[in-house]
C-alpha positions as CSV (number, residue, x, y, z in Angstrom):
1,X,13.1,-50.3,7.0
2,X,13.4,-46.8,5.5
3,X,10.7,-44.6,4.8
4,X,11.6,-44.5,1.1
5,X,11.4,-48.6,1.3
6,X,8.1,-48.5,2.5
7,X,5.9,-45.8,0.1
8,X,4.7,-47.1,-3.2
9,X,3.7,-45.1,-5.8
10,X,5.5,-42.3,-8.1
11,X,8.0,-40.7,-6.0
12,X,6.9,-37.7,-7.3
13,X,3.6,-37.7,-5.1
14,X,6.0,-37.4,-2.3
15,X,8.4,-34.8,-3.0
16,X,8.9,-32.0,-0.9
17,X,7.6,-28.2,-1.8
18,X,11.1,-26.7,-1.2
19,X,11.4,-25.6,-4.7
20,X,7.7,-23.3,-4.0
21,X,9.3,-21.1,-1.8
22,X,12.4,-20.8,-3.8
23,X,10.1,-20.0,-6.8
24,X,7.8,-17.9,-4.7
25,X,10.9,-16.0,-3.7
26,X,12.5,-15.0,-7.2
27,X,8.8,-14.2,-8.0
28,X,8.7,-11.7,-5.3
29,X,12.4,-10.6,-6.3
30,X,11.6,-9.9,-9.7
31,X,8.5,-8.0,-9.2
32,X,10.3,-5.8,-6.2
33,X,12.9,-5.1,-9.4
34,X,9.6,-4.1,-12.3
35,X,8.3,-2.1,-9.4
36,X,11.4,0.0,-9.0
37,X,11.9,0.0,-12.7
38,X,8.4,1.4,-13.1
39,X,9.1,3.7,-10.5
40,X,12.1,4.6,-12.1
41,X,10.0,5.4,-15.8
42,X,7.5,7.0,-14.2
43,X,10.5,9.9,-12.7
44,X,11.8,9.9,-15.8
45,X,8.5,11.0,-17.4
46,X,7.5,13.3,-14.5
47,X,10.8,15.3,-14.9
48,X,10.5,15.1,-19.0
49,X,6.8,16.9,-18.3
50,X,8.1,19.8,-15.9
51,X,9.9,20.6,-18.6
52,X,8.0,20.3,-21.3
53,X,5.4,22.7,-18.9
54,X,8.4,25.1,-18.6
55,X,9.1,25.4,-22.1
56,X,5.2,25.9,-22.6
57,X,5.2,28.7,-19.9
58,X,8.5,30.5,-22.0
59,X,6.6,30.1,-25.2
60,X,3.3,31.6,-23.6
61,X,5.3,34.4,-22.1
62,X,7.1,35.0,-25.6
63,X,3.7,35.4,-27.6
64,X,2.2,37.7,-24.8
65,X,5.6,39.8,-24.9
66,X,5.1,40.5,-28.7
67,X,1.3,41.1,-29.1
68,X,1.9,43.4,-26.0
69,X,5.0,45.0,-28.1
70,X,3.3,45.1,-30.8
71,X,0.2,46.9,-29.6
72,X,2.4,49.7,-27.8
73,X,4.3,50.1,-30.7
74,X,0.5,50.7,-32.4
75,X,-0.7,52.9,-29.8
76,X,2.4,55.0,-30.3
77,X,3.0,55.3,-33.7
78,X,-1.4,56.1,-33.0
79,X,-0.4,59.2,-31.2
80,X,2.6,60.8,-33.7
């Protein structure tokens, strides 16, 4: 006699657990690939802020450029 011949019950009680590795697997797989898309993002956003700060910096720069232009071109209109 078989094995199969000589269980009773559902066969479903018996199956193997093949498809829980497989499933563990593509779990693993697809969060390996939301890792390296969050990875991805997260550059993105890192190299969107350095420039964002280096815009800030120029725009800084510009103001102190004018109110320093602007008081030398007071001091010397001061001294005519």
């Amino acid at each position: 006699m078989s094995a199969q011949a000589e269980r009773s019950g559902s066969r479903f009680l018996y199956a193997p657990f093949e498809a829980a590795h497989a499933r563990i697997d593509a779990n693993e797989r697809v969060a390996q690939e939301r890792w390296a898309a969050l990875d991805y993002r997260l550059g993105r956003i890192e190299a969107g802020l350095e420039q964002l700060d280096r815009r800030l910096w120029l725009a800084v720069y510009g103001v102190v450029g004018v109110v320093l232009a602007e008081g030398a071109a007071q001091i010397l209109a001061a001294m005519q």
